[in-house]
FIKOLZA-1660 file (N, C-alpha, C; in steps of 0.1 Angstrom, whole numbers, plus 5000, padded with zeros to 4 digits):
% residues 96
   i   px   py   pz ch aa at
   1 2110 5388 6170  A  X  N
   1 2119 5382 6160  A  X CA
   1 2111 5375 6149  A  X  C
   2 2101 5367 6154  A  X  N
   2 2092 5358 6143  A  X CA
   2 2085 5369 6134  A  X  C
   3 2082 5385 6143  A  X  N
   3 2076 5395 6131  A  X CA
   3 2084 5399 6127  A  X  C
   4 2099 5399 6126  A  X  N
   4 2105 5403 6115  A  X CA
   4 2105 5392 6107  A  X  C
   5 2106 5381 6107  A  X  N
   5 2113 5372 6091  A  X CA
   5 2093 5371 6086  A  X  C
   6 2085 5374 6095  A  X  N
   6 2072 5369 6092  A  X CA
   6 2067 5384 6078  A  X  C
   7 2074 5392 6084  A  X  N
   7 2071 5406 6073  A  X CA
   7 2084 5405 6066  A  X  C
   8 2094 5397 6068  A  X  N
   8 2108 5401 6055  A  X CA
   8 2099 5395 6045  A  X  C
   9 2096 5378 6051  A  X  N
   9 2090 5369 6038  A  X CA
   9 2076 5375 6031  A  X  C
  10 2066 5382 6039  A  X  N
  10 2055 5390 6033  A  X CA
  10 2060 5401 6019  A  X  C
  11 2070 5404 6025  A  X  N
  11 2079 5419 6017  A  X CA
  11 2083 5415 6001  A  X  C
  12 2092 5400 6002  A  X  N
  12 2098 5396 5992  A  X CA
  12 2094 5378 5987  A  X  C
  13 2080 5387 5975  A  X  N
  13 2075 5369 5977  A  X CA
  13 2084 5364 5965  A  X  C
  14 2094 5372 5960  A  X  N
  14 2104 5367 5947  A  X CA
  14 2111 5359 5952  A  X  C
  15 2116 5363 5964  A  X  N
  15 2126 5355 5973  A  X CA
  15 2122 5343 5975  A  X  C
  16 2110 5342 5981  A  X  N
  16 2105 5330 5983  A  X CA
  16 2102 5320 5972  A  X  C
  17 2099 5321 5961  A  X  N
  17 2094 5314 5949  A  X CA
  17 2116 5309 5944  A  X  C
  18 2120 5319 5945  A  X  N
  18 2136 5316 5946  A  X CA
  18 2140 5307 5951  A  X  C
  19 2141 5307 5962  A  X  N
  19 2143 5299 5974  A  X CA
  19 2139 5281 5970  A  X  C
  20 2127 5285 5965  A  X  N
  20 2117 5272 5968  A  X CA
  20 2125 5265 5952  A  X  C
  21 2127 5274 5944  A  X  N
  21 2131 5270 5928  A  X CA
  21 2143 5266 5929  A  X  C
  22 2152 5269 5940  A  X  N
  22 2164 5265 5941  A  X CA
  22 2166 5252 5951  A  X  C
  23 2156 5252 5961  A  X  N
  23 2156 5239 5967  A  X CA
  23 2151 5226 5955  A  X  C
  24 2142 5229 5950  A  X  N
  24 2138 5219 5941  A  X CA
  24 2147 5216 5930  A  X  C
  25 2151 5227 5923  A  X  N
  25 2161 5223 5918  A  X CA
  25 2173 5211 5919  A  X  C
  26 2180 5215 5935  A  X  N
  26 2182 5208 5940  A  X CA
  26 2182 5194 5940  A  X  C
  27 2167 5191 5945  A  X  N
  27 2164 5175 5943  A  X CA
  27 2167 5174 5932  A  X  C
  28 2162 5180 5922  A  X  N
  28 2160 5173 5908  A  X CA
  28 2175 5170 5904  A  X  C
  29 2186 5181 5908  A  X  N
  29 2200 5171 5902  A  X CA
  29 2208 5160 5909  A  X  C
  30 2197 5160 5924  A  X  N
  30 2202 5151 5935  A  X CA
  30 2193 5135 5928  A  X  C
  31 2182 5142 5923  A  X  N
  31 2176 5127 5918  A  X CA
  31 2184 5118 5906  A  X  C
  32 2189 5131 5894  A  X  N
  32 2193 5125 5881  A  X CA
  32 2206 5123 5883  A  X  C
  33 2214 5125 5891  A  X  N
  33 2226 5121 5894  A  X CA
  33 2224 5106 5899  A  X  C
  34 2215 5102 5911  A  X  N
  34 2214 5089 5915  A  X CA
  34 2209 5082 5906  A  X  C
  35 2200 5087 5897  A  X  N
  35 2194 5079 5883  A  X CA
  35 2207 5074 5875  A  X  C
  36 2212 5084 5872  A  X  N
  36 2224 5078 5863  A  X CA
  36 2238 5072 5869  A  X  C
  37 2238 5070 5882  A  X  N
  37 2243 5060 5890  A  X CA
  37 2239 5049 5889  A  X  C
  38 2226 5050 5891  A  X  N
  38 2222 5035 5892  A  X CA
  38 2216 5026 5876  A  X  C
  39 2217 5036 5865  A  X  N
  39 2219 5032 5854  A  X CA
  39 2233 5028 5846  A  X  C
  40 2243 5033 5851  A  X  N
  40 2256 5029 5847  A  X CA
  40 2261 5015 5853  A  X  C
  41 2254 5017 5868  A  X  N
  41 2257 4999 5875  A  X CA
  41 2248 4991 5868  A  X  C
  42 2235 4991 5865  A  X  N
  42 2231 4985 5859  A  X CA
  42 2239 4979 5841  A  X  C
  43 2241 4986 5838  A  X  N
  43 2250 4985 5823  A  X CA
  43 2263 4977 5827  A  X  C
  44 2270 4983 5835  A  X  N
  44 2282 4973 5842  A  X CA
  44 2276 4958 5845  A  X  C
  45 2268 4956 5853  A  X  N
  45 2260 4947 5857  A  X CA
  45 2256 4939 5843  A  X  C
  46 2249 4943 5837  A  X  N
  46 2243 4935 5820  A  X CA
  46 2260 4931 5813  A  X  C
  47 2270 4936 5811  A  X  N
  47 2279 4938 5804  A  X CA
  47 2285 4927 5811  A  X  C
  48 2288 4929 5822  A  X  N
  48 2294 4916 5831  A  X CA
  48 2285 4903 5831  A  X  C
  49 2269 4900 5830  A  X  N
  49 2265 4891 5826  A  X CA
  49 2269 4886 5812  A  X  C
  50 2268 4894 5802  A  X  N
  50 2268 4890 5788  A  X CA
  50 2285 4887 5784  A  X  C
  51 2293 4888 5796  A  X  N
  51 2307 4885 5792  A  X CA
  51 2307 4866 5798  A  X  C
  52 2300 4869 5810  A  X  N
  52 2298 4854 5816  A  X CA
  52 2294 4844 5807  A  X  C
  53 2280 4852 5801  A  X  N
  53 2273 4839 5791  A  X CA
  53 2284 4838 5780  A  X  C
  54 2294 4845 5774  A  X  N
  54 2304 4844 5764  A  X CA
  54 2310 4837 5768  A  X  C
  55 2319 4835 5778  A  X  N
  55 2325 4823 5786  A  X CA
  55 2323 4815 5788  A  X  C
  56 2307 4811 5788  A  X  N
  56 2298 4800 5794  A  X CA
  56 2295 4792 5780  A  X  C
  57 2295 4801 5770  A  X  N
  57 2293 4793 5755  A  X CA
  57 2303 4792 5749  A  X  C
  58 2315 4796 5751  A  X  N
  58 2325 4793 5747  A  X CA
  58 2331 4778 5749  A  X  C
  59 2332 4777 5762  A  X  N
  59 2334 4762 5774  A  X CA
  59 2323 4751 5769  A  X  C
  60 2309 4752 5764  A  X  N
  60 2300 4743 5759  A  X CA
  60 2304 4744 5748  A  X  C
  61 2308 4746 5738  A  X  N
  61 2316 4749 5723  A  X CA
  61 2329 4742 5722  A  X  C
  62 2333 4740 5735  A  X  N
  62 2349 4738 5734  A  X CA
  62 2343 4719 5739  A  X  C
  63 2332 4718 5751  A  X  N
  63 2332 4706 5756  A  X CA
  63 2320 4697 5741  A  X  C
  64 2313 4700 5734  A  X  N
  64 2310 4698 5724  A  X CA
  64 2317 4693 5710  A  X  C
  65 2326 4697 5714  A  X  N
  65 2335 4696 5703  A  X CA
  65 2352 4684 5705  A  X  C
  66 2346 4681 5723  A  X  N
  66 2356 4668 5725  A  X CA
  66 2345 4656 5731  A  X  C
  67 2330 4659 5731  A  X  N
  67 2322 4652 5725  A  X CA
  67 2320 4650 5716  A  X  C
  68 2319 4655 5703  A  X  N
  68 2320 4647 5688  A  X CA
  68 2335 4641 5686  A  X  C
  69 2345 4646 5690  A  X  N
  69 2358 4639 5690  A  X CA
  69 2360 4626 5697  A  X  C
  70 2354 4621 5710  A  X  N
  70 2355 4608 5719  A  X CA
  70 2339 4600 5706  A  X  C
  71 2330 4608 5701  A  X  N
  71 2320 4601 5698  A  X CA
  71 2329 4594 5679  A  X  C
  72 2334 4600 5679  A  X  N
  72 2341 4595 5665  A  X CA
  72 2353 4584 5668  A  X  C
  73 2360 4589 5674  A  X  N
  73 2368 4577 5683  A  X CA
  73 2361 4563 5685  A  X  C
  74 2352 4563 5692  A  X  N
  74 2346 4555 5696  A  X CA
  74 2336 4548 5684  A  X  C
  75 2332 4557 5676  A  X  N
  75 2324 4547 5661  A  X CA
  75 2340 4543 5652  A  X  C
  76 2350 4546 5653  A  X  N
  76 2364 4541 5646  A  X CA
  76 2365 4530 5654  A  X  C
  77 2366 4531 5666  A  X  N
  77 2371 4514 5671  A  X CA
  77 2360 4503 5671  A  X  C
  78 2346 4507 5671  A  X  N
  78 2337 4496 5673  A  X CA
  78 2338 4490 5655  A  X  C
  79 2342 4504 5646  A  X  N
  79 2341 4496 5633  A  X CA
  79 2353 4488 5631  A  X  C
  80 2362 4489 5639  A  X  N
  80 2375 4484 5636  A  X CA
  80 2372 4465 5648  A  X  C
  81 2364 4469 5657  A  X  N
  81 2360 4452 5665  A  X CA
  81 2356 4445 5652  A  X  C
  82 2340 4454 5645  A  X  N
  82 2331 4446 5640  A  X CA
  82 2345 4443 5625  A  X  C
  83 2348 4450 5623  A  X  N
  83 2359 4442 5610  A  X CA
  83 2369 4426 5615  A  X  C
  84 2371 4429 5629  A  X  N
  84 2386 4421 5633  A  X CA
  84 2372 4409 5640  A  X  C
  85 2359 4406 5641  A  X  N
  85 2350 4398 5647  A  X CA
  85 2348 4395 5632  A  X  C
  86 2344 4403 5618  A  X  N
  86 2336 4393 5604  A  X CA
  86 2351 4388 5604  A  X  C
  87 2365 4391 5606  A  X  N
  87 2373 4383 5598  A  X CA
  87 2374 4368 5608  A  X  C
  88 2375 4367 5622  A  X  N
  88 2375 4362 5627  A  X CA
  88 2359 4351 5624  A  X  C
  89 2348 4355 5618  A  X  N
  89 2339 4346 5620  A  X CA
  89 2343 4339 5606  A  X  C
  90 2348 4348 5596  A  X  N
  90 2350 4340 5583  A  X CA
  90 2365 4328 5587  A  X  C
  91 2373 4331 5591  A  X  N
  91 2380 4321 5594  A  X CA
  91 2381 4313 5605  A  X  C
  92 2370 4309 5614  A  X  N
  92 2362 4302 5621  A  X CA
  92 2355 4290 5609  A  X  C
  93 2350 4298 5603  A  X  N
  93 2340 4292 5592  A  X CA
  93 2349 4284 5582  A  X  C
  94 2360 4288 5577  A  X  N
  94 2370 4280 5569  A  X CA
  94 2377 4269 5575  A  X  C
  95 2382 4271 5585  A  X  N
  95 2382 4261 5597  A  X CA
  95 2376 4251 5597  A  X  C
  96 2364 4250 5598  A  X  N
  96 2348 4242 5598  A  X CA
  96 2356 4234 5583  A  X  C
% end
């Protein structure tokens, strides 16, 4: 039996180079298929990062902006002490 396929494959070396062009083939669409699998998760992956940091700068944008609002607040009332402390030192002083 081994001298038959040992002289079919002697007989037909077209077959053989066939064979071999179609197994390789093979890989090659078994490879670029998993290439562009794992290129599309990656893109998902980046896209879902770059949505996070949009969210993430959005919320520092938003908490920035009720830090300058508490920081204005807060220079209105100290200017509103230091007004209601000169009126109070000037009529201290009239008092005198």
């Amino acid at each position: 039996m081994n001298e038959q396929l040992t002289t079919a494959a002697e007989a037909d070396p077209a077959g053989i180079w066939a064979a071999a062009l179609g197994t390789g083939g093979v890989f090659v669409l078994l490879i670029v298929i998993v290439w562009q699998i794992a290129a599309t998760w990656r893109a998902r992956m980046l896209a879902a990062r770059e949505d996070q940091y949009k969210a993430l700068t959005d919320k520092y944008a938003q908490l920035l902006e009720d830090n300058v609002e508490l920081h204005r607040r807060t220079l209105d009332e100290l200017t509103q002490a230091r007004q209601s402390i000169a009126s109070m030192e000037k009529m201290m002083r009239e008092v005198e």
